[in-house]
C-alpha positions as CSV (number, residue, x, y, z in Angstrom):
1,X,169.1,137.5,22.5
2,X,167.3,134.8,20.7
3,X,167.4,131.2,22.2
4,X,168.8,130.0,18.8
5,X,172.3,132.4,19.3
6,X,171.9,131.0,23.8
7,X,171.8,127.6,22.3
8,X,175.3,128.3,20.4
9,X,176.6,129.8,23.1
10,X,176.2,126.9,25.3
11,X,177.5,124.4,22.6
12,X,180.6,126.6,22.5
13,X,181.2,126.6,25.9
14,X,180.8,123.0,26.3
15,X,183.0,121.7,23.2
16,X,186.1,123.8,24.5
17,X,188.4,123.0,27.5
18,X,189.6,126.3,27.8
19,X,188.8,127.6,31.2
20,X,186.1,129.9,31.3
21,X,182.5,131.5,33.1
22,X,179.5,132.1,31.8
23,X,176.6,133.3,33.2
24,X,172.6,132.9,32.2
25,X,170.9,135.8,33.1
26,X,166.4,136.1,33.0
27,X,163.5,136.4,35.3
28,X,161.9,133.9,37.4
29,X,160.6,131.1,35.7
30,X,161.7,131.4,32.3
31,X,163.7,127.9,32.0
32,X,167.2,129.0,32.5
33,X,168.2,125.9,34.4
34,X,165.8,123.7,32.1
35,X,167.2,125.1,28.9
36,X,170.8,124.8,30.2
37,X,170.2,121.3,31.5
38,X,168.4,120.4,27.7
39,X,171.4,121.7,25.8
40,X,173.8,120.0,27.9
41,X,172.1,116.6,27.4
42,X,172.3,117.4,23.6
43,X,176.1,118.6,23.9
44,X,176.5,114.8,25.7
45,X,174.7,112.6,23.1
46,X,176.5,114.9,20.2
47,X,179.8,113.8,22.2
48,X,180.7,117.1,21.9
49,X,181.2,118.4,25.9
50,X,185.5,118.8,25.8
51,X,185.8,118.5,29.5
52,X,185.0,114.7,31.7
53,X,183.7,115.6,34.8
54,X,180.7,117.4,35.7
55,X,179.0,118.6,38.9
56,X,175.5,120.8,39.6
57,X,175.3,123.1,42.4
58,X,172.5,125.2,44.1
59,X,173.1,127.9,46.0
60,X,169.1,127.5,48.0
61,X,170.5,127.5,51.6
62,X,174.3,127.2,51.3
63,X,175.8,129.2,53.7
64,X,179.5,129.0,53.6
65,X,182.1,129.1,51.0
66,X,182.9,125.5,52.5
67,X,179.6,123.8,52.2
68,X,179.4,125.2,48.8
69,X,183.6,123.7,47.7
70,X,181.9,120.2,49.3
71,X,178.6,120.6,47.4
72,X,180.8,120.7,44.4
73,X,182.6,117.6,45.1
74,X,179.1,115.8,46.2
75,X,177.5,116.7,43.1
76,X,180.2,115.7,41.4
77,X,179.7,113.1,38.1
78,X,181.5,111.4,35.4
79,X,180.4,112.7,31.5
80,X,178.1,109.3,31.1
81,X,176.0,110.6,34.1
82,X,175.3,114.1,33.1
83,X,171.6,114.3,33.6
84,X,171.1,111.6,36.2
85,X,170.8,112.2,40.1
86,X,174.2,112.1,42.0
87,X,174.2,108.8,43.8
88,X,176.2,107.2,46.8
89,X,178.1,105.2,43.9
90,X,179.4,108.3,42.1
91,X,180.3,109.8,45.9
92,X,182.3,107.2,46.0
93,X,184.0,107.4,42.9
94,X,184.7,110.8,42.9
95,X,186.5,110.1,46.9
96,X,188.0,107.0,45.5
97,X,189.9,109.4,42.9
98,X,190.6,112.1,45.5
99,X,192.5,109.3,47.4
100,X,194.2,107.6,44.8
101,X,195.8,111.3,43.9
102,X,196.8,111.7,47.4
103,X,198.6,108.6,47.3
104,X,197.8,104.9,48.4
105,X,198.5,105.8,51.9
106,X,195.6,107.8,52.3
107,X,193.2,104.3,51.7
108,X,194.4,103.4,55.1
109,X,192.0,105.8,57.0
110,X,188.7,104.5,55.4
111,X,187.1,102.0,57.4
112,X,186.7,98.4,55.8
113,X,182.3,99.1,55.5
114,X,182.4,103.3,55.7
115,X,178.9,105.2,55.9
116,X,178.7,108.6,54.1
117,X,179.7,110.2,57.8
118,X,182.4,108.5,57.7
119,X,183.4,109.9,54.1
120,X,181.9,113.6,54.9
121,X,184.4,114.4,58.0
122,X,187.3,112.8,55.9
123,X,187.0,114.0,52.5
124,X,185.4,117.4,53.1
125,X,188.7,119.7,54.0
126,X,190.1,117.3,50.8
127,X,186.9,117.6,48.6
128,X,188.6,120.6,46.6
129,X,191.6,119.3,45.7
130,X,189.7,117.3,43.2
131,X,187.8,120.0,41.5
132,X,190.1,120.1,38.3
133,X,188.8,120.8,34.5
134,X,185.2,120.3,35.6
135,X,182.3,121.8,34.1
136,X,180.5,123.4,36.8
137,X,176.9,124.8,37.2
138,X,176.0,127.4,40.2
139,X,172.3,127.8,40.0
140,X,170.0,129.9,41.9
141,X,172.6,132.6,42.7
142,X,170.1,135.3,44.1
143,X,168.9,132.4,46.1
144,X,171.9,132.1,48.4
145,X,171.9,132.0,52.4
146,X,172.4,135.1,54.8
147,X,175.7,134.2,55.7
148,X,177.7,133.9,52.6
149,X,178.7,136.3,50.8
150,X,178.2,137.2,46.5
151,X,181.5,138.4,46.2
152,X,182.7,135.7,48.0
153,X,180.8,133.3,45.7
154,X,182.2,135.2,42.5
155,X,185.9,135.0,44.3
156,X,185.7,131.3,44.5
157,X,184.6,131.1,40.4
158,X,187.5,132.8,39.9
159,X,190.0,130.8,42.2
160,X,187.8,127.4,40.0
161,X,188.5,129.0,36.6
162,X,192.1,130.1,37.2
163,X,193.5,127.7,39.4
164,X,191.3,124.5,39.0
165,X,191.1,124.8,34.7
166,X,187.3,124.7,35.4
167,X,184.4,126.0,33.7
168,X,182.1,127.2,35.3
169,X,178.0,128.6,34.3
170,X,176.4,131.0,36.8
171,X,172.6,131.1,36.7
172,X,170.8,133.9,38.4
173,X,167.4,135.7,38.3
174,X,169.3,139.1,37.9
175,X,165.7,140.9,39.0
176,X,165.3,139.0,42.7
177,X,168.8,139.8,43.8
178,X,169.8,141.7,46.8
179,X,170.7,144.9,46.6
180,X,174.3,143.6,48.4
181,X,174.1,140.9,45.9
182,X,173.2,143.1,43.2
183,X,176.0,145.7,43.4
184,X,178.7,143.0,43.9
185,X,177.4,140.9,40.4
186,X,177.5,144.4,38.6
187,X,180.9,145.8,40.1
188,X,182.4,142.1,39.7
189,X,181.0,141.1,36.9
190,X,183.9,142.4,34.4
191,X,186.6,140.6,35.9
192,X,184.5,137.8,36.4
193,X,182.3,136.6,33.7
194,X,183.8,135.9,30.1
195,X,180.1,135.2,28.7
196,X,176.9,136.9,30.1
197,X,173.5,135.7,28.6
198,X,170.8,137.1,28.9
199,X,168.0,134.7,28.4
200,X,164.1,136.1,27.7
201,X,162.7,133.3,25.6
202,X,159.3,134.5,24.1
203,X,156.5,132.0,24.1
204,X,157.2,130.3,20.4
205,X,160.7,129.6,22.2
206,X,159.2,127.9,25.7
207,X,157.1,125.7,23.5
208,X,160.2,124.6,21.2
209,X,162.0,123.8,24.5
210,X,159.4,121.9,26.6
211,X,156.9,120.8,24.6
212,X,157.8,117.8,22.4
213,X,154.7,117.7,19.5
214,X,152.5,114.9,20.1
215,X,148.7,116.2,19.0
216,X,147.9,117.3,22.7
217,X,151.3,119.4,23.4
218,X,150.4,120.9,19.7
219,X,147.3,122.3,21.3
220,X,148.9,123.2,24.3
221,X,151.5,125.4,22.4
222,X,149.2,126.9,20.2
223,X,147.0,128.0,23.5
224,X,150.7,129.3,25.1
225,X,151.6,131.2,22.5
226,X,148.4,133.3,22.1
227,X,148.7,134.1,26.0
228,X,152.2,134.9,25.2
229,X,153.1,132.8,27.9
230,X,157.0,132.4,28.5
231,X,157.4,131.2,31.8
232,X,158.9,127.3,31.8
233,X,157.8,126.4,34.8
234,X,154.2,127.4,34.5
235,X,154.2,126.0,31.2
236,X,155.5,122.6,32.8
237,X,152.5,122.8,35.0
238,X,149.8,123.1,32.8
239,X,151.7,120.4,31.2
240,X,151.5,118.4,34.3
241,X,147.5,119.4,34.9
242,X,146.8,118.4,31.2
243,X,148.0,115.0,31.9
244,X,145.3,114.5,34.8
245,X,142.7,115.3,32.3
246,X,143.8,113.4,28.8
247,X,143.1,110.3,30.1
248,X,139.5,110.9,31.5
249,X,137.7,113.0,28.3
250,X,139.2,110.0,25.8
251,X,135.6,108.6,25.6
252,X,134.2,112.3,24.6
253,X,134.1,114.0,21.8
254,X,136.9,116.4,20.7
255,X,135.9,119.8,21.5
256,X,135.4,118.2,25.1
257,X,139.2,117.7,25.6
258,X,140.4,121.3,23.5
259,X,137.8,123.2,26.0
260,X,139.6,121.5,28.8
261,X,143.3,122.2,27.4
262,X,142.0,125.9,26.6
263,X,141.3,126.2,29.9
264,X,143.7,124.7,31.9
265,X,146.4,126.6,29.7
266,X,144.9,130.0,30.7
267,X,143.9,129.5,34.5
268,X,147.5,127.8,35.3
269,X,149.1,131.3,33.7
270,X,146.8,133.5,36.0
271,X,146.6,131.5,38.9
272,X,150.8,130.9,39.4
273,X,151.8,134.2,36.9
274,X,153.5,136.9,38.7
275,X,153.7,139.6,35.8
276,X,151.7,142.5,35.6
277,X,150.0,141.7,32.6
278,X,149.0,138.2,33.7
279,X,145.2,138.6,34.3
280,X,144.2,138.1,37.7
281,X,143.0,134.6,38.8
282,X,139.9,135.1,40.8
283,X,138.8,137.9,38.3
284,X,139.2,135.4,35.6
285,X,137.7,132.3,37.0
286,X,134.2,134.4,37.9
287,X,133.9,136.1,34.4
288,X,130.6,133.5,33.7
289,X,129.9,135.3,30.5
290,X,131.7,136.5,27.6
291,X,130.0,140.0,27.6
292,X,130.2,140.6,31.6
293,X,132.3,143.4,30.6
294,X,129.7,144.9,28.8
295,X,127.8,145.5,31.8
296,X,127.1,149.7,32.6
297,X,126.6,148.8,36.3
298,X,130.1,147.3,36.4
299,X,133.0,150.0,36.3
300,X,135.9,148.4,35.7
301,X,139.7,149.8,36.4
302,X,142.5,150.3,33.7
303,X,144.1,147.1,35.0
304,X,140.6,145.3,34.4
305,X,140.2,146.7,31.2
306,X,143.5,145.2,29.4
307,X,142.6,141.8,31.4
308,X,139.2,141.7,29.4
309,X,141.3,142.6,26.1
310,X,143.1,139.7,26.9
311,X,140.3,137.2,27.5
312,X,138.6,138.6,24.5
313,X,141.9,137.9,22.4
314,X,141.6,134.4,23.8
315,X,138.2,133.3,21.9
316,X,136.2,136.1,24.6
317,X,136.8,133.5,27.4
318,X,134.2,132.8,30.1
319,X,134.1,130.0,32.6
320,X,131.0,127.7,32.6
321,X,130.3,124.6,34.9
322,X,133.7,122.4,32.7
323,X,135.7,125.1,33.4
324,X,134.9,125.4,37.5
325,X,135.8,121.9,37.9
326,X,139.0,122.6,36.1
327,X,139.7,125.6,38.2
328,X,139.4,123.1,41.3
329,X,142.2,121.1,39.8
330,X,144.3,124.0,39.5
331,X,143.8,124.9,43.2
332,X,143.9,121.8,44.6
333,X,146.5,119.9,42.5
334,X,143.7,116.8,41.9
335,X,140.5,115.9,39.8
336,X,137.6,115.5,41.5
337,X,136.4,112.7,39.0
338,X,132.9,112.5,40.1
339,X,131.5,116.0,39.0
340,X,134.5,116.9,36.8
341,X,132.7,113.5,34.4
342,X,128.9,114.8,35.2
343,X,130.2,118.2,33.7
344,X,132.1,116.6,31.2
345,X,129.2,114.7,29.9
346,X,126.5,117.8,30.0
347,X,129.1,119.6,28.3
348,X,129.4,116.6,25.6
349,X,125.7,116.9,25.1
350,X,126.0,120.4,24.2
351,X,128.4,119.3,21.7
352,X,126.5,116.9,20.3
353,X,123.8,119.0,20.1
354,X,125.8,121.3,17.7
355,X,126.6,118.6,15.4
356,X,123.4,118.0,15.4
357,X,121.9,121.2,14.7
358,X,124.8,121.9,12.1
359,X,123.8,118.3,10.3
360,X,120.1,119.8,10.1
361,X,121.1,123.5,8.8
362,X,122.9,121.7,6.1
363,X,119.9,119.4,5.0
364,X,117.8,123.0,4.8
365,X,120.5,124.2,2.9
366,X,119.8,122.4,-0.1
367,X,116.3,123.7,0.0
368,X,116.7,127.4,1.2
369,X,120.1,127.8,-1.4
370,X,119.8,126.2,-4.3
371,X,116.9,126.4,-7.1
372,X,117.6,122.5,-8.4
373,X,114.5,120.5,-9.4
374,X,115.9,117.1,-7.0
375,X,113.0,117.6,-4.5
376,X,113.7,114.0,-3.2
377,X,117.3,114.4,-2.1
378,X,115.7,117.5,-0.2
379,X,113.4,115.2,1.4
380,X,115.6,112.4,2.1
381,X,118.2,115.0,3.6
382,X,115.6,116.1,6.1
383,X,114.1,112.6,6.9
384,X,117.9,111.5,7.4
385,X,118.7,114.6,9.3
386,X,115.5,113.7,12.4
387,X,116.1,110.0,12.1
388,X,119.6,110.8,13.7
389,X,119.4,114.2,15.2
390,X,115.7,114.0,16.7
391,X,117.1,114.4,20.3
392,X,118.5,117.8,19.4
393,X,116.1,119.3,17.1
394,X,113.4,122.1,18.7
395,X,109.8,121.6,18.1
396,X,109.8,124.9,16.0
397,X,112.0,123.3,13.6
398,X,110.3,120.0,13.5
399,X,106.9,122.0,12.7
400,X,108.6,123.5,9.9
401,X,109.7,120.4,8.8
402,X,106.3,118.6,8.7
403,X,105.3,122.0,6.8
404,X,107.5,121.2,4.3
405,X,106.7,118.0,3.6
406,X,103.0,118.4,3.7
407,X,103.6,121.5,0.6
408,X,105.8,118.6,-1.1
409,X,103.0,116.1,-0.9
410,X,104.6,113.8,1.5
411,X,101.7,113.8,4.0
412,X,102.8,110.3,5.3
413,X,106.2,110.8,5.9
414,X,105.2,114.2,7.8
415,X,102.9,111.6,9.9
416,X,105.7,109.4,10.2
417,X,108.5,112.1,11.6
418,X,106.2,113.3,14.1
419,X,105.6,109.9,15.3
420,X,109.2,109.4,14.9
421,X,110.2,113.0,17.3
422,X,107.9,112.4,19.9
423,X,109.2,108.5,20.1
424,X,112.9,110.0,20.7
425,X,111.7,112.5,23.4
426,X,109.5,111.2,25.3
427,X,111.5,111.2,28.0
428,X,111.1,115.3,28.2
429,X,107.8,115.9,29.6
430,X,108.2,119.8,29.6
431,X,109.2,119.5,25.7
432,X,105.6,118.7,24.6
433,X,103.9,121.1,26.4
434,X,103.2,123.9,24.3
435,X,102.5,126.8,26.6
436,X,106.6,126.3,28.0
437,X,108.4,125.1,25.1
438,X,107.7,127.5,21.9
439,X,106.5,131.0,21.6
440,X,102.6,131.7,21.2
441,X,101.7,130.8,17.2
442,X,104.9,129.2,16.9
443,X,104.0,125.7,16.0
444,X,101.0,125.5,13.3
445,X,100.5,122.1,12.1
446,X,97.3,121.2,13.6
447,X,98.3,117.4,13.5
448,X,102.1,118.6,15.5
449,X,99.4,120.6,18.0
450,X,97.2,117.7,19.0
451,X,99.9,115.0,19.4
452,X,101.7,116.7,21.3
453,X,99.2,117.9,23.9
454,X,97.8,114.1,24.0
455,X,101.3,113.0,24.8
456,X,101.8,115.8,27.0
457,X,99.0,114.8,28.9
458,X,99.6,111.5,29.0
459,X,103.2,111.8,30.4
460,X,101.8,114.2,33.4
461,X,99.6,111.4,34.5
462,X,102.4,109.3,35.3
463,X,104.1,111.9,36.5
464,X,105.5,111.6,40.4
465,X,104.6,114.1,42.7
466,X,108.3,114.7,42.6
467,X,108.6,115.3,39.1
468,X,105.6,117.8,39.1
469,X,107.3,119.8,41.8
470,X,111.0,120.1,39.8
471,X,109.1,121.2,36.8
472,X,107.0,124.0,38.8
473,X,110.8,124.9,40.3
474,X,112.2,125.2,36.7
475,X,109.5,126.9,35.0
476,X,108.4,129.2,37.9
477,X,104.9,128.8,36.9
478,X,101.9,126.5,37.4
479,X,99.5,125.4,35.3
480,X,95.2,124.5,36.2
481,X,96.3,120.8,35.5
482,X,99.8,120.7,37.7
483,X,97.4,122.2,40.4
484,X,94.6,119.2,40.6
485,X,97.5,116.5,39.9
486,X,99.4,117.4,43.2
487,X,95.9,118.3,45.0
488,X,95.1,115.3,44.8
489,X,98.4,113.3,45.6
490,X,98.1,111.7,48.9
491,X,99.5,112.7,52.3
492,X,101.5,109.8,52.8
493,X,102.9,111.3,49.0
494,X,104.4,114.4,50.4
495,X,105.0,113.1,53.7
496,X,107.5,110.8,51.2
497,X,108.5,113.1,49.4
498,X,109.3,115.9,52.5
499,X,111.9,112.9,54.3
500,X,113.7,111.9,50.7
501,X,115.1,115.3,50.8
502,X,118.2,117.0,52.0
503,X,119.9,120.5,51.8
504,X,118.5,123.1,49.6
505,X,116.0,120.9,47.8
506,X,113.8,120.3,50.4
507,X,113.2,124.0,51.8
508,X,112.3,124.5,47.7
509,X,109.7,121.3,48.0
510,X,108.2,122.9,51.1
511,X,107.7,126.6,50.5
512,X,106.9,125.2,46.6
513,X,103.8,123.5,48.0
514,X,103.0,126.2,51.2
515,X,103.1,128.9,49.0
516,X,100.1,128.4,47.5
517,X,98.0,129.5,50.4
518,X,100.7,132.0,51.4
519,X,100.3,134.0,48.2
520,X,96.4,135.0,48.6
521,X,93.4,134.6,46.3
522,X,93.6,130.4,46.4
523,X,91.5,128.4,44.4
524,X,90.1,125.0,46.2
525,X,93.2,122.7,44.4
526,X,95.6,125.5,45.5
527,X,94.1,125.5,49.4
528,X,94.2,121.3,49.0
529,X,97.9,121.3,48.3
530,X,98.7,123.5,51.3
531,X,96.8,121.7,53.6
532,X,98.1,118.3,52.3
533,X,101.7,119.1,52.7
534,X,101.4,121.0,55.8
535,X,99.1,118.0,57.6
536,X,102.3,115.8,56.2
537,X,104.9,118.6,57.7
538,X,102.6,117.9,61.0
539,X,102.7,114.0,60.7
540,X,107.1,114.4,59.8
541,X,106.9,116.8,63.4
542,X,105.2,114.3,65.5
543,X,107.7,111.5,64.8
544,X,110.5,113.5,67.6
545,X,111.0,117.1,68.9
546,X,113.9,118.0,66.8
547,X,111.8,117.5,63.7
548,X,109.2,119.4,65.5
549,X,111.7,121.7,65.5
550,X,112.2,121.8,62.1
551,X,108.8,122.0,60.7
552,X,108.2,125.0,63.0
553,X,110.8,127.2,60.3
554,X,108.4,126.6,58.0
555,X,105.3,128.1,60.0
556,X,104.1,124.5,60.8
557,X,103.2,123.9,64.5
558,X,102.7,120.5,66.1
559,X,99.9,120.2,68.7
């Protein structure tokens, strides 16, 4: 049944006072009660609801036919209040008119300054002679307590449609009742309900109900409907996560914030999705790379299979470093601002990095796709291109560049952009050295060569013994140069460096600097780092017995 024909449905019901039960039908989740409480607010600003008083009931722990006639009366509100909370105020209103049609006696038994205990042992054997032409909701039917009974539930709907003039909407999850519950719904059911619904919105429908348009929600919805997501309440969630993280991306650039709303919208589904086709969380938050399933050495099940045809439907999804922060939000219900920021910002690099390399594949398009004479808009395009996009440009590329330029006869502006490139990054040490950062014969300009290694060099001699060591950790290899730089740091220099650290790092420094005596065939700078940093591991030892301790793991004694 589509939601447009439900929605008619409802408006019906509402506009006519003719006694009468309906009953909304679906699985869990998929916004029975919100849709029913959307329409009705609708029906009440239309003015078209027929019938003035109005009370929501659920059945979540009622356990007698009387606490459910007094929930009734509790909940009960005047048409203006539909979709506001029930209040002491409205209590009393709806007790005031029980006793005025009692009589005016009856205001003699309520207390000059009454408390609701007063009121509740009063008014509750009273409570349903009010309950006349009232529009009446009974949620969470399959939801009911042990000790009440469905076909005593349906009895009383009856006795509130017949006798009372009511009407009255029945919402269940048809699939989680019990299978006493069950059989009395279906054998009752006939005499019972006028109107059964049966509400299975599909994922275009959830977003028309919840989501309200604004450019976010847009992307939300489009992300919803490509999961095929129609479960309301998850769909409120990742509505509610999203919110957390709008406000802290505004400074970054937009593919920032869609990554984040991509992702929230699909871990939310797995991680609080109870179908059989929703993807399962932990599978889906460890998938690091977009071709894991590609892997021979991994046999994956049927199940596993349609998960990956999901996640390759869904732009090939794989988490990186953005994403894990987001799945922390979705377990733990908070941002942890710190390092969700620090990946927001590497990941805003990357971004920028595109745009970037995009901006310079489109100044080499004019010279690679076109065979116009205008060699100085080439030029200009590729001078523009490294005046604003040096920072993300390779040093193969800028070789290529100078090459150009050179053929073109611009031998001073070729001068100028290498000046220019190595200006912008000289704060990446690694970049200019050429045995690390291109591929053998890669870069060929001879003047690109030389300034390089000069400024290569000249950055490793004000390089920290720190700084050497991080580089040797992220290259895994160690050049004749690195070697007599740290041989001949001081002791006092790694004795510094050894107590700055903590965790993981400093076991790396520590085997990073013993390990060249450990690994055989030393040369003299190679045997003059080991014995540096293990006479500092001996000073660190001396200084108490727990740190001599320590220093023991690494194969360092202290006399």
């Amino acid at each position: 049944m589509s939601i447009g024909i439900i929605e008619n449905q409802i408006g019906r019901f509402l506009a006519s006072e003719a006694p009468e039960v309906m009953s909304i039908k679906g699985a869990w989740g998929v916004g029975k009660t919100y849709a029913w409480n959307k329409y009705l607010a609708n029906a009440k600003n239309q003015k078209k609801i027929a019938l003035k008083k109005y009370s929501y009931v659920s059945l979540f722990g009622i356990n007698s036919l009387e606490d459910l006639k007094f929930s009734i009366f509790e909940n009960m509100v005047d048409e203006k209040s539909i979709g506001r909370r029930p209040t002491v105020e409205s209590f009393k209103a709806s007790t005031a008119e029980l006793l005025k049609t009692l009589g005016k006696r009856s205001f003699s038994i309520i207390p000059s300054n009454p408390t609701m205990i007063h009121y509740h042992s009063m008014i509750e054997s009273l409570s349903f002679l009010s309950l006349e032409k009232t529009i009446i909701c009974i949620d969470d039917f399959e939801r009911k307590g042990h000790n009440i009974e469905a076909q005593d539930i349906l009895g009383l709907i009856t006795q509130l449609k017949e006798q009372k003039k009511c009407k009255v909407v029945l919402i269940l999850n048809d699939e989680s009742l019990s299978e006493g519950s069950s059989v009395d719904y279906i054998k009752l059911r006939e005499k019972v309900i006028d109107t059964e619904l049966r509400f299975a919105p599909t994922a275009e429908d959830c977003v028309e109900i919840v989501l309200t348009g604004n450019k976010i929600e847009q992307q939300l919805g489009e992300h919803i409907i490509k999961l095929g997501i129609n479960n309301i309440r998850i769909i409120k969630k990742i509505e509610k996560l999203s919110a957390l993280l709008v406000p802290l991306l505004k400074s970054y650039e937009d593919p920032v914030l869609s990554q984040a709303l991509r992702t929230v919208t699909l871990l939310t589904w797995c991680y609080y999705g109870q179908g059989n086709d929703t993807p399962d969380y932990n599978f889906v938050s460890s998938r690091n790379s977009a071709f894991s399933d590609l892997d021979d050495e991994i046999v994956l099940s049927t199940q596993q299979q349609i998960w990956c045809s999901i996640l390759r439907n869904y732009d090939n999804y794989a988490v990186d470093e953005f994403d894990q922060q987001i799945a922390r939000l979705v377990e733990n219900g908070y941002v942890d601002e710190v390092r969700f920021l620090e990946e927001a910002a590497v990941l805003n690099e990357k971004v920028l990095a595109a745009y970037s390399e995009n901006s310079f594949k489109e100044a080499w398009k004019k010279f690679n796709e076109s065979f116009d004479a205008d060699d100085q808009e080439v030029i200009s395009c590729l001078s523009a291109s490294f005046k604003h996009n040096a920072k993300y440009i390779s040093p193969v590329n800028l070789d290529g560049t100078v090459r150009l330029l050179r053929y073109l006869g611009k031998e001073p502006l070729a001068t100028k952009i290498i000046g220019l490139y190595i200006d912008k990054r000289q704060g990446d040490a690694e970049l200019f050295n050429l045995d690390t950062s291109a591929l053998p014969g890669e870069i060929k300009d001879s003047e690109v060569i030389t300034r390089f290694r000069e400024k290569y060099e000249s950055l490793r001699a004000k390089l920290s013994l720190r700084e050497i060591c991080d580089q040797l950790l992220a290259c895994d290899s160690c050049s004749d140069e690195e070697e007599v730089h740290l041989s001949q740091a001081a002791v006092e220099k790694y004795v510094e460096l050894f107590k700055s650290q903590k965790g993981q790092k400093l076991s790396q420094y520590v085997d990073l600097c013993l390990n060249f005596h450990r690994l055989g065939g030393t040369t003299k700078y190679q045997e003059l780092i080991y014995e540096k940093a293990a006479e500092a591991l001996k000073i660190i030892g001396s200084e108490s017995k727990l740190n001599a301790s320590r220093v023991r793991r690494f194969g360092i004694r202290v006399d």
